[in-house]
C-alpha positions in Angstrom: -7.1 12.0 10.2 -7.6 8.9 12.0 -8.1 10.0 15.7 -10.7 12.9 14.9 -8.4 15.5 14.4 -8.4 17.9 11.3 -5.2 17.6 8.9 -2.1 19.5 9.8 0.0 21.4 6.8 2.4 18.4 8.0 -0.1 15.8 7.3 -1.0 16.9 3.9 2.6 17.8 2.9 3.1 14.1 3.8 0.2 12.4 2.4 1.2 14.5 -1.2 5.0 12.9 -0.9 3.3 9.3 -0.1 1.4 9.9 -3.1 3.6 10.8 -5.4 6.0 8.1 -4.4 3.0 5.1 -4.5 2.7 6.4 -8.2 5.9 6.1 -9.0 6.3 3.0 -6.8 3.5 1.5 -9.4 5.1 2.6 -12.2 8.4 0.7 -11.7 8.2 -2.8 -12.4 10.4 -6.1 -11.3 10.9 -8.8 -13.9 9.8 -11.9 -12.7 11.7 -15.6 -13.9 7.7 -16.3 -15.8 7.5 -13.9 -18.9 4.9 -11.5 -18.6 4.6 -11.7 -14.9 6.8 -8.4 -14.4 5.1 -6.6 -10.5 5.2 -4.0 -8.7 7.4 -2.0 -6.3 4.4 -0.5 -4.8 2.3 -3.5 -3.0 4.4 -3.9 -0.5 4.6 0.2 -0.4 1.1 0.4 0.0 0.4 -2.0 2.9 3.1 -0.1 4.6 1.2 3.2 4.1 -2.1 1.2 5.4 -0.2 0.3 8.3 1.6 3.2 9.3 -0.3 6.0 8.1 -4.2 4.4 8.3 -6.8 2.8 6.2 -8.6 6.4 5.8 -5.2 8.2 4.9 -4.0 5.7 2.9 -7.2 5.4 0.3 -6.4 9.0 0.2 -3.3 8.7 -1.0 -4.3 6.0 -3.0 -7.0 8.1 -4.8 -4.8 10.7 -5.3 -2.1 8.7 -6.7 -4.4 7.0 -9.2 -5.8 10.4 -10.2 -2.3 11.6 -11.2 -1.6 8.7 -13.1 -4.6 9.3 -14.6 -4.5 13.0 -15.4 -0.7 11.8 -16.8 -1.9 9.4 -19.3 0.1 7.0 -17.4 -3.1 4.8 -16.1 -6.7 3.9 -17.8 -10.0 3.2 -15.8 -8.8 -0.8 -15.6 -6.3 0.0 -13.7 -7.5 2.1 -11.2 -10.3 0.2 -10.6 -7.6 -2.9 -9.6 -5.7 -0.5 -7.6 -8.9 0.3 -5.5 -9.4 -3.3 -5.5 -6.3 -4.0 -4.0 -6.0 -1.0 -1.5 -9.5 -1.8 -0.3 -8.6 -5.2 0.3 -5.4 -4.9 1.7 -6.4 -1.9 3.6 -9.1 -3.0 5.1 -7.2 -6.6 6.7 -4.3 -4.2 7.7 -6.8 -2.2 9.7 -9.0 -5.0 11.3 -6.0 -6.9 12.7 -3.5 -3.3 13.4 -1.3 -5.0 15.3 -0.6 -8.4 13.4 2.7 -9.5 11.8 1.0 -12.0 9.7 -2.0 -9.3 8.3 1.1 -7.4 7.0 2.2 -10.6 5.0 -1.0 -12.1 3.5 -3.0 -8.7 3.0 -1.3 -7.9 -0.5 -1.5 -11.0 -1.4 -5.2 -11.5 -0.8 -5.4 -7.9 -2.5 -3.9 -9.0 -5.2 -5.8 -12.0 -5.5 -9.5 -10.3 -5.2 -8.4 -7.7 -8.0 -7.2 -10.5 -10.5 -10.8 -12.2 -9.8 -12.2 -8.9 -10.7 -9.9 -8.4 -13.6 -11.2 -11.4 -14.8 -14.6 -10.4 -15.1 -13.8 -7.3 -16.4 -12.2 -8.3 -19.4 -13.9 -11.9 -19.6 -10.4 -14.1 -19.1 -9.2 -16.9 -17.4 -9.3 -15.9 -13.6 -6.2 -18.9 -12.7 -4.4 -17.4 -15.3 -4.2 -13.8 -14.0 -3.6 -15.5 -10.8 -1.0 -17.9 -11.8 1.1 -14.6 -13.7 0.9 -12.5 -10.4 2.0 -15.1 -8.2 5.2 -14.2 -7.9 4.3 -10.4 -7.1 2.0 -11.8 -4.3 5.4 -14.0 -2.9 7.5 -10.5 -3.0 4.9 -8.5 -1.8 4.7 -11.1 1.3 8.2 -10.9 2.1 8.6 -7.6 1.4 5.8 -5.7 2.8 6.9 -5.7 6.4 10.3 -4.7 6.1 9.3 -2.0 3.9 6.8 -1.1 7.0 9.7 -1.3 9.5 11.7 0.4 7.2 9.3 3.4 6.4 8.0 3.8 10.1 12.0 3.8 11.1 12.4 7.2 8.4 8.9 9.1 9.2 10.1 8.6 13.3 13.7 10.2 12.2 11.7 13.1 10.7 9.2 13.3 13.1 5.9 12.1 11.5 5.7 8.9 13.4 5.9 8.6 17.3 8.2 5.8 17.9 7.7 3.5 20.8 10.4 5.3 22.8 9.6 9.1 21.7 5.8 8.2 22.4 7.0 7.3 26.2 8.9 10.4 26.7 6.5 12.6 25.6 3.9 11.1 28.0 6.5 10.9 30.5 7.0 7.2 31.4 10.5 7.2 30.1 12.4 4.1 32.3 
């Protein structure tokens, strides 16, 4: 884990659910107004994980996730390599600026952005055009990625699996 410590039955419990749900998260797609530019349910999903699990834990997960896909026939080497694109991107600004509102809104985007240049490469097309079909994706993930890291730190503190501000102070005792 991220402060040293090895992983708890708790933490690898979780880290198995998180997968399984950014799997299917990536397997659910939202039509978009521009034919062909269908996204994603899990970018904003995975900058939350980034954010409220850690970078570390959450390539983890993303590994893991991919590998399933994989092993299921439902994803090929193209789009894993994206998806690592994207998580290391996205991760990594998550992680340098941990406690920025605006890193949580412009970090899928700019991971989506780096993978599409990459795709690009890959399969020797027109970069703008990959860009211009996931721009709508990049607007959702935007707005959506920090409610959905509100919303999934608000359910792991009900549970237990993320101190919240106010359970963090009681348990070092500063309560007010």
């Amino acid at each position: 884990m991220a402060d040293g410590k090895p992983y708890t039955v708790k933490a690898i419990a979780t880290d198995g659910i998180m997968s399984v749900l950014l799997l299917v998260t990536g397997i659910l797609r939202l039509p978009s107004l521009i034919p062909g530019a269908e996204f994603q349910l899990s970018a904003p999903f995975a900058v939350s994980i980034a954010k409220n699990h850690g970078f570390k834990r959450y390539l983890i997960i993303g590994i893991v996730a991919s590998t399933c896909g994989f092993l299921l026939g439902l994803q090929n080497i193209f789009n894993i390599t994206i998806a690592m694109i994207y998580r290391i991107v996205a991760g990594s600004i998550v992680s340098i600026w941990k406690n920025s509102k605006i890193a949580l809104v412009v970090s899928g985007p700019c991971g989506t952005f780096v993978s599409r240049i990459v795709l690009a490469f890959l399969l020797h097309t027109d970069m703008w055009l990959l860009i211009l079909y996931a721009l709508p994706g990049m607007i959702f993930t935007a707005i959506a990625a920090p409610l959905v890291t509100e919303f999934e730190k608000r359910i792991l503190g009900c549970i237990g699996l993320y101190p919240l501000q106010s359970s963090a102070k009681k348990r070092s005792g500063m309560e007010d």
